[in-house]
Backbone bond lengths (Angstrom), bond angles and torsions (degrees), N, CA, C in turn:
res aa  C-N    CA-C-N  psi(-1)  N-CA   C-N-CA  omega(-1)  CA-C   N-CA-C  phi
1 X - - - 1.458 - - 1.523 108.37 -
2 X 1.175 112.38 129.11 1.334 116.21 164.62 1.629 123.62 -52.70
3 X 1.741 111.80 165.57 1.322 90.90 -175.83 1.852 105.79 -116.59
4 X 1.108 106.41 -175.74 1.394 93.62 -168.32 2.013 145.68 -54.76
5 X 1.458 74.43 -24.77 1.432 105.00 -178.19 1.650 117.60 -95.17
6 X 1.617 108.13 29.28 1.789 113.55 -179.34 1.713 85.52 -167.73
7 X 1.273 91.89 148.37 1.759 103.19 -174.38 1.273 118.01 -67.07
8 X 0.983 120.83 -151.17 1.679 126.79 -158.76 1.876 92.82 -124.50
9 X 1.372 97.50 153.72 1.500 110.31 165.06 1.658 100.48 -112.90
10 X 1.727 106.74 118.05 1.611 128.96 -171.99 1.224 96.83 -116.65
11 X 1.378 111.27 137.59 1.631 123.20 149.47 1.430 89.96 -99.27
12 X 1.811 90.47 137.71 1.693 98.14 -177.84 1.474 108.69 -140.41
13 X 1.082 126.40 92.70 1.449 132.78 176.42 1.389 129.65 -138.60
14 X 1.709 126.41 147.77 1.067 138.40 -171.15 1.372 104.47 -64.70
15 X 1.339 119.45 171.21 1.440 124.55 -163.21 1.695 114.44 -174.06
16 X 1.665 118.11 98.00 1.022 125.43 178.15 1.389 108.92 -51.52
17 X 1.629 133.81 136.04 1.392 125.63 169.54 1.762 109.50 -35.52
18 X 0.882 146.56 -28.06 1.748 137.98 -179.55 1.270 109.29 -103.96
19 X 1.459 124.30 14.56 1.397 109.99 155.09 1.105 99.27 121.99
20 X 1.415 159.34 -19.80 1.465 143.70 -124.78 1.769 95.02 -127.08
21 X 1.641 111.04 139.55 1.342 101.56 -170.56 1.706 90.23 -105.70
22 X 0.806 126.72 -16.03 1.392 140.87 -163.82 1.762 114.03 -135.93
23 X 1.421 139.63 115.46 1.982 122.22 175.34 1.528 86.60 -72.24
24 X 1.471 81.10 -168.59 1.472 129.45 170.51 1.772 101.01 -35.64
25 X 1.704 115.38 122.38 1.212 103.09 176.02 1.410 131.16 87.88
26 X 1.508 99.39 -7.15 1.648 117.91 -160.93 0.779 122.84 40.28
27 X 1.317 114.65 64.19 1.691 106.11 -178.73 1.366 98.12 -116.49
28 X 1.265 126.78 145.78 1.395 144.22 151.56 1.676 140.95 -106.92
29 X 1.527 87.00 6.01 1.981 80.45 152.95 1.143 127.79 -38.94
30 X 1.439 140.22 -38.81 1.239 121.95 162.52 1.364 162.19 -34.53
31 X 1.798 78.59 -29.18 1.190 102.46 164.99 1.724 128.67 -68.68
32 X 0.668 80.76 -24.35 2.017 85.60 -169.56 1.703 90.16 -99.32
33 X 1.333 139.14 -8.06 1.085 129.73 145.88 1.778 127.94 -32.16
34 X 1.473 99.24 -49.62 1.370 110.39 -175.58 1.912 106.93 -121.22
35 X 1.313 116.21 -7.65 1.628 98.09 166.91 1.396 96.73 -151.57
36 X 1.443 103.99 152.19 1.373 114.86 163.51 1.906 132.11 -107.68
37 X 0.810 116.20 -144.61 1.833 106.13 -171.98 2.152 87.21 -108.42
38 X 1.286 113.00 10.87 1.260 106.43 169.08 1.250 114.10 -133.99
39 X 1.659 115.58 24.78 1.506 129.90 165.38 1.402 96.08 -64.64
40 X 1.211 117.87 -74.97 1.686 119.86 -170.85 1.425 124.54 -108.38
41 X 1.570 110.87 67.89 1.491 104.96 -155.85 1.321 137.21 -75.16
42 X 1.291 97.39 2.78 1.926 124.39 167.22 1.139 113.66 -50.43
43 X 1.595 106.74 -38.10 1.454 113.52 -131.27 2.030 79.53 -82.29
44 X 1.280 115.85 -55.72 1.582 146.95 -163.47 1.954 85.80 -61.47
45 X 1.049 112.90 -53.47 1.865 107.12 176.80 1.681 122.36 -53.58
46 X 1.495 96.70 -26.86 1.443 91.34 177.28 1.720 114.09 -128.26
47 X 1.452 99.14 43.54 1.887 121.00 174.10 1.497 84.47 -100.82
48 X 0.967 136.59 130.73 1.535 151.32 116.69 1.503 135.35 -83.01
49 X 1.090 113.02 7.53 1.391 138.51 147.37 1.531 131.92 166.50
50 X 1.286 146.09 175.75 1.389 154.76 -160.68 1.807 106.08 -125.86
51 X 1.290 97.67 145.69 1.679 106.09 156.49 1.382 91.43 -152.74
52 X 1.557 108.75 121.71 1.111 149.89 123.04 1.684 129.91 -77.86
53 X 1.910 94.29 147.84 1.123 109.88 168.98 1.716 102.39 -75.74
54 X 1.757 106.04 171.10 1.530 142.08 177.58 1.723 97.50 -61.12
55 X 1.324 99.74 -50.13 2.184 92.31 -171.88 1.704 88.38 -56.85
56 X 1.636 115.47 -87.40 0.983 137.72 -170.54 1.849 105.95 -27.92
57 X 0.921 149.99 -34.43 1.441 156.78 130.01 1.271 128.15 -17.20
58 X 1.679 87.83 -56.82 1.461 96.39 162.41 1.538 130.99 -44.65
59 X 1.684 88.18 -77.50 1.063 87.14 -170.05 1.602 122.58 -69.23
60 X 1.172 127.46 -15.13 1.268 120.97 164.15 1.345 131.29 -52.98
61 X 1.362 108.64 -28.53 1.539 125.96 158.18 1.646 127.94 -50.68
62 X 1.610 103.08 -28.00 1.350 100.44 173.53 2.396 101.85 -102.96
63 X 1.085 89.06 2.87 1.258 77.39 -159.84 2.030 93.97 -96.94
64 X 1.538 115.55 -7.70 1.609 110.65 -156.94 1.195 92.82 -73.17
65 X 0.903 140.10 30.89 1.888 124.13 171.00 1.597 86.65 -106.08
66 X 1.304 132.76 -27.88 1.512 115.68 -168.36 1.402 109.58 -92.43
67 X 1.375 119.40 -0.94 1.900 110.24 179.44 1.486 80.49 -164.65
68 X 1.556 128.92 94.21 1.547 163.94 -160.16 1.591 91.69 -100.87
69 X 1.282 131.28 -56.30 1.104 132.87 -131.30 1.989 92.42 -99.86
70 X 1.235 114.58 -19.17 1.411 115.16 174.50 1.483 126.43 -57.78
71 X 1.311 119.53 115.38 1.583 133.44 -134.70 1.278 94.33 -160.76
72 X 1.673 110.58 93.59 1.610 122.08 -171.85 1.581 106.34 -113.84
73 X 0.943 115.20 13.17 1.791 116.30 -161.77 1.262 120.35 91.31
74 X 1.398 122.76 -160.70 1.336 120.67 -179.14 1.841 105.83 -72.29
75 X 1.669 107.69 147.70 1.633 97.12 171.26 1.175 107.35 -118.86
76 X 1.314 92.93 157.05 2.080 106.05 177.82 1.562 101.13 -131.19
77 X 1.259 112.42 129.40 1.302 137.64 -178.83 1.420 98.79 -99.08
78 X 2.074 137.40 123.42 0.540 119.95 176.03 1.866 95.68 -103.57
79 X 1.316 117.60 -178.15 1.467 109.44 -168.49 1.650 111.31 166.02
80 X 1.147 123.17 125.79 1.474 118.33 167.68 1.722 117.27 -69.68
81 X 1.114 100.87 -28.80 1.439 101.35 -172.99 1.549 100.73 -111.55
82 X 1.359 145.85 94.49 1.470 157.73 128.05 1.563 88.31 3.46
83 X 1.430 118.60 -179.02 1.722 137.17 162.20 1.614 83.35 -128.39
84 X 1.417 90.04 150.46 1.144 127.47 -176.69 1.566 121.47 -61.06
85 X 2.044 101.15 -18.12 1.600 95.48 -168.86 1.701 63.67 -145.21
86 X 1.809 94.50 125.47 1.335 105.68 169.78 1.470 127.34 -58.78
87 X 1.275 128.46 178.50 1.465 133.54 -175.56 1.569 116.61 -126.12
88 X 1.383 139.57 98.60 1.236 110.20 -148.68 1.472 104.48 -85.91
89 X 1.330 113.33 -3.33 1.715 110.19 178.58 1.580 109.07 -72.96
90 X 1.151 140.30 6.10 1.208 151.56 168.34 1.697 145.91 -161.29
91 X 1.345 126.59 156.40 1.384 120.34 -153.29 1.479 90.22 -94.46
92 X 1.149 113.86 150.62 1.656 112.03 160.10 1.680 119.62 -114.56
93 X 1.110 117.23 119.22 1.279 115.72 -173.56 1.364 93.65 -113.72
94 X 2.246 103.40 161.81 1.012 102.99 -160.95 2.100 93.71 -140.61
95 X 1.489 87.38 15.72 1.941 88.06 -176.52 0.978 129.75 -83.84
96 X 1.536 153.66 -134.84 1.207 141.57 153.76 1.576 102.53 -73.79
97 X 1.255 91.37 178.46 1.708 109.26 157.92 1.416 122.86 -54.56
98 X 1.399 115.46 -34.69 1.595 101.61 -159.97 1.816 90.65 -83.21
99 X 1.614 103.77 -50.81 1.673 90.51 171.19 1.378 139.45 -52.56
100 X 1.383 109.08 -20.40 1.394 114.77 152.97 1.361 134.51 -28.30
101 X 1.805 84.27 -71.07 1.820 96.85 -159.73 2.049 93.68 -78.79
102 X 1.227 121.67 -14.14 1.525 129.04 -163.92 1.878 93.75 -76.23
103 X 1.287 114.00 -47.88 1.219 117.90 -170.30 1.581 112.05 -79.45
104 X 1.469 124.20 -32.79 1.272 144.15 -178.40 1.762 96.01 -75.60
105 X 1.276 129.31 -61.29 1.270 130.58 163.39 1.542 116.78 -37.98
106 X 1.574 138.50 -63.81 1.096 150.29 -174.90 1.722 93.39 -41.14
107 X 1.369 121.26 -45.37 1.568 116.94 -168.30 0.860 114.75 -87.02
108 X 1.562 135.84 -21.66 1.138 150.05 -158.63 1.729 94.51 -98.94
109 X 1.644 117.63 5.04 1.766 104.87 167.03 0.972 104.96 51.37
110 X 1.425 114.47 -135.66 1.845 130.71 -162.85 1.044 112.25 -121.99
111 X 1.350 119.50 19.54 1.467 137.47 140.75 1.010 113.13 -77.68
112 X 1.953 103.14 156.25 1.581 107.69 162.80 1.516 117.65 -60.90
113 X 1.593 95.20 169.38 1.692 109.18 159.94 1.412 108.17 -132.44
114 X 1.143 102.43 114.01 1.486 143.88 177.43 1.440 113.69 -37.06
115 X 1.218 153.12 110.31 1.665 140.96 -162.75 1.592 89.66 -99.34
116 X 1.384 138.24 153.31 1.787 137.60 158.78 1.143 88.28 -127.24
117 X 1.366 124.25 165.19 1.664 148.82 152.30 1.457 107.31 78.90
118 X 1.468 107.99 150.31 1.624 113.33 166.63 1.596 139.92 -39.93
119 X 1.449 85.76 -43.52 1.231 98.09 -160.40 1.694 93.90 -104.64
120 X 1.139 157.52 -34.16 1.257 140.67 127.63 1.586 121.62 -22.73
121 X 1.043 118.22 -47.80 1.621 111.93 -179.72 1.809 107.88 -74.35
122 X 1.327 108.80 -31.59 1.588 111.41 173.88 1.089 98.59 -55.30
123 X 1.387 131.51 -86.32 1.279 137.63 -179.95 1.452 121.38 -18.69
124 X 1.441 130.38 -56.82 1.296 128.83 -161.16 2.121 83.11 -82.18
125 X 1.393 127.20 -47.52 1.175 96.90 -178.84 1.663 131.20 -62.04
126 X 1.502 107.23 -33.63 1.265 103.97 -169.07 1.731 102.62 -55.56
127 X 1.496 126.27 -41.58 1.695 133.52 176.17 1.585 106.98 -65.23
128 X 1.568 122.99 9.28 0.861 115.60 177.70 2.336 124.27 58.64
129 X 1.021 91.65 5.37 1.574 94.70 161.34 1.532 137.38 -86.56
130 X 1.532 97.52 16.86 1.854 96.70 172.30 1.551 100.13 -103.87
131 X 1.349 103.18 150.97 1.872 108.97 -177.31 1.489 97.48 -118.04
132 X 1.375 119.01 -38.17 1.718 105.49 167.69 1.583 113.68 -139.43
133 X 1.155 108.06 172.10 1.983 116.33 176.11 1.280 100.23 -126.82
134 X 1.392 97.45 138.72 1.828 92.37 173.48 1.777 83.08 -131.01
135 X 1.141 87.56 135.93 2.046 111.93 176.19 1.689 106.01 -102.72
136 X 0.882 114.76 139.16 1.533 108.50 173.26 1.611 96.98 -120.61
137 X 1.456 130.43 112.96 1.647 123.43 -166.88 1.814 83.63 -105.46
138 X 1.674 87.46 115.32 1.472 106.08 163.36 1.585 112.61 -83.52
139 X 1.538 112.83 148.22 1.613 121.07 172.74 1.515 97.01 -71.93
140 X 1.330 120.82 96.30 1.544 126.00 166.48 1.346 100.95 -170.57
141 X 1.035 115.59 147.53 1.638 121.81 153.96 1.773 111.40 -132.12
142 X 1.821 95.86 110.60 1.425 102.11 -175.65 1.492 126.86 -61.55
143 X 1.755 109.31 -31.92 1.432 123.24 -174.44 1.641 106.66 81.04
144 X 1.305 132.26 -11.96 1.453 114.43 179.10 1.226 84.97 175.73
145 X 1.529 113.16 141.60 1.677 147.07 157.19 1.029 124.67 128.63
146 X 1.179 162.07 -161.11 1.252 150.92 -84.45 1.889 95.34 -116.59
147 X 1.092 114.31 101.48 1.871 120.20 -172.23 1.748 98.54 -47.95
148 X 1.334 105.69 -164.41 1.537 100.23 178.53 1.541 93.27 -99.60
149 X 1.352 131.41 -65.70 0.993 142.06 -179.44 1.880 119.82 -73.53
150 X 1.176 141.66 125.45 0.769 149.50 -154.66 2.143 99.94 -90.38
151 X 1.623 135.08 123.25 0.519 101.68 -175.05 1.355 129.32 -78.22
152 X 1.721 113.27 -169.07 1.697 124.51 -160.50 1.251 110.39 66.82
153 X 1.613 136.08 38.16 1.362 143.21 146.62 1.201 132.77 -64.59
154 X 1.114 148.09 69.10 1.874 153.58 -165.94 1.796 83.69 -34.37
155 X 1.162 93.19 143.95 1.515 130.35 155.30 1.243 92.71 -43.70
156 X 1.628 109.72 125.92 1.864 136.07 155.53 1.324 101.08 -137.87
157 X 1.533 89.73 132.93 1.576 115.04 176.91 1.540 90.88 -87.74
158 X 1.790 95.64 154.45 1.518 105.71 179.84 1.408 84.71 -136.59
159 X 1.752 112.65 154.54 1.376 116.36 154.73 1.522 94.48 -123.17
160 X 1.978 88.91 134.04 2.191 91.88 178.88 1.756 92.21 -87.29
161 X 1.538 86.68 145.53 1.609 94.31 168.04 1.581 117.46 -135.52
162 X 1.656 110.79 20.56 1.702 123.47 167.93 1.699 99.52 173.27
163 X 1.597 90.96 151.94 1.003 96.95 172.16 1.656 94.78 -146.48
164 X 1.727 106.35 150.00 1.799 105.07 176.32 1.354 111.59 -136.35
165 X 1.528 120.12 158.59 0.951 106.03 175.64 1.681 109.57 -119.56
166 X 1.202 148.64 170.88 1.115 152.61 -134.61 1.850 103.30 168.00
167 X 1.343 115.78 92.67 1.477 113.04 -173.70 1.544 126.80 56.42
168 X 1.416 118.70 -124.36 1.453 119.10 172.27 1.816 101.34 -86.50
169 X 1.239 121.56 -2.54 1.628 106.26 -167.34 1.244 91.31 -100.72
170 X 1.434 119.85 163.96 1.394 150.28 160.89 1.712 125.98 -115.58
171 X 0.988 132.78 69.37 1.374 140.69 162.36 1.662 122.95 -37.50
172 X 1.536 121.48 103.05 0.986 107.15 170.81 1.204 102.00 -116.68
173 X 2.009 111.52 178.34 1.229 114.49 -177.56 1.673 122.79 -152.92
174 X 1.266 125.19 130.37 1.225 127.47 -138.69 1.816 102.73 -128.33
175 X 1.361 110.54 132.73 1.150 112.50 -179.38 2.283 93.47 -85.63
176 X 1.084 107.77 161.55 1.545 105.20 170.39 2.020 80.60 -120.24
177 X 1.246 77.01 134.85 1.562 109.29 179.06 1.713 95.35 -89.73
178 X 1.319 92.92 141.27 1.564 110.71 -170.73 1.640 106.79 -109.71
């Protein structure tokens, strides 16, 4: 657990009512169907930066013309394979997890750092370095693609300590019990 005086490590992702953080294809246009980066604007005031996985990177790369204005702090892409022609809107790291979230944290000040993608948020939980999840349950049910949790995840207890609502979305939020 972090201590009081440096932000929190969040997994923070949208969430079709049946589970899917991503449909068919990974695509997430849907999302910005029903919220934008000024649905919950607290949440974006106290991000001081992101680590994301390489998929999740990806695809945000084809998707930034549809939510332009999303401004999380500095980002770190974690990834074995770099691209070949750097990106200057972000760092690419290539270490474990714990150096990840340690170096992604250091920038992120006394702000949070933001978790994106499955398989990045698996990771920092299975090492036990996430302190909360915030779910945003969109009015949709995709029927197939990308689950929230990736399977072979051990059992984590959560305690909720708010939940909001904001239009058709519902934001909840979960301490991970240590």
């Amino acid at each position: 657990m972090t201590d009081a005086s440096t932000g929190q490590v969040v997994v923070n992702r949208a969430m079709s009512l049946d589970g899917f953080i991503a449909g068919p294809g990974h695509t997430m246009d849907w999302i910005f169907e029903h919220m934008t980066s000024a649905t919950f604007p607290e949440v974006m005031a106290a991000t001081g930066a992101m680590l994301i996985g390489r998929g999740t990177y990806e695809v945000g790369k084809r998707m930034s013309g549809e939510n332009p204005d999303y401004e999380g702090g500095t980002q770190f892409v974690l990834t074995h394979r770099p691209p070949a022609e750097p990106d200057p809107a972000v760092t690419f790291l290539t270490c474990d997890i714990e150096e990840a979230v340690a170096t992604a944290r250091r920038a992120a000040g006394d702000k949070n750092l933001e978790i994106l993608g499955a398989d990045v948020a698996a990771q920092c939980l299975r090492h036990g370095l996430v302190d909360e999840i915030l779910v945003y349950v969109l009015p949709v049910l995709l029927g197939d693609g990308v689950r929230f949790t990736p399977p072979g995840l051990d059992r984590i207890d959560l305690e909720p300590f708010a939940n909001i609502q904001s239009g058709g979305v519902t934001m909840l939020r979960f301490r991970v019990r240590k």
